[in-house]
C-alpha positions, 0 to 999 in steps of 0.5 A: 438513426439509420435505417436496416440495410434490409428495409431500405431495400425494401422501400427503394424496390417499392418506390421503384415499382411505383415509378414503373406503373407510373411511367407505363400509364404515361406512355400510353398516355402520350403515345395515345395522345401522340396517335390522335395528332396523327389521326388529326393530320390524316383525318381531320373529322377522325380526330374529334371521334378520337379525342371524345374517345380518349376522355373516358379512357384518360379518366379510367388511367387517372383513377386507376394509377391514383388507386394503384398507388394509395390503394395500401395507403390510409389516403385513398378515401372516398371523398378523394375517388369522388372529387376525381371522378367529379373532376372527370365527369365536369370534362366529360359534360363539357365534351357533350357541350362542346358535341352540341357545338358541332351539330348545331354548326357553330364550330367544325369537327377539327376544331372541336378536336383541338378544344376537346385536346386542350381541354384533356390537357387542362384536366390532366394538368390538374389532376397532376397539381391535386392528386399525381405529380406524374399527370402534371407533366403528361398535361403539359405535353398535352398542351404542346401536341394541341399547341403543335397541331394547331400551327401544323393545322395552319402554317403547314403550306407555309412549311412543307412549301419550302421544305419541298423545294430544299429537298428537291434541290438536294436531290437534284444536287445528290444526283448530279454529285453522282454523275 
């Protein structure tokens, strides 16, 4: 039995719609996220005040892309906002654990940043299994920025050495081309 023309319009449109809050709600996700891996770079002690900030606002996007999407739907219940917002406030605790760390000394800011950053992707990740498929990939390139930030943090001399010294040759050989 096929479907009226008219209401599988109306299904593909809705659909559409969903797939547009979603894509939104990921880009600022990772474009924050992306911000905060420039942030690592430039300021090494910013990146931890950055990735403690981004907790709440990560879990404010979860909730709300969660809500947004099941808010017509007989699923949204409130035993499913409480395991999310347990879920949330578990990372968040752990962050204040991980603020302990830092103050007493046993670890440095950046690398509480990192552990914070692999933490928000782990989290993301599992909201992605439990609640959004979208979060599931947005916790994986989590993943991979704090993967990346780590090796940038540590083999940057071993990269930007060698790069320096080919750009600096291809320049030499650029402006004796010219000449």
């Amino acid at each position: 039995m096929t479907r009226p023309k008219k209401e599988e319009e109306i299904v593909i449109h809705k659909h559409h719609h969903h797939w547009k809050m979603r894509l939104f709600v990921a880009i600022v996700m990772l474009g924050l996220s992306f911000i905060g891996l420039i942030i690592s770079d430039i300021r090494v002690n910013g990146a931890w005040n950055y990735w403690r900030v981004m907790v709440p606002i990560f879990a404010f996007l979860c909730l709300f892309l969660s809500w947004y999407l099941r808010r017509n739907q007989k699923i949204l219940t409130a035993t499913t906002i409480w395991h999310e917002l347990v879920q949330w406030f578990g990372l968040a605790l752990a962050v204040y654990l991980i603020s302990v760390f830092v103050n007493v000394g046993l670890i440095g800011r950046f690398e509480a940043g990192l552990i914070v950053l692999t933490m928000l992707a782990l989290n993301t990740f599992t909201v992605g299994i439990y609640i959004e498929p979208t979060f599931f990939v947005i916790g994986i390139l989590l993943g991979l920025f704090a993967a990346g930030a780590a090796l940038l943090a540590a083999y940057i001399y071993t990269i930007m050495l060698p790069l320096t010294i080919g750009v600096a040759v291809l320049l030499v050989w650029l402006a004796r081309k010219r000449h």
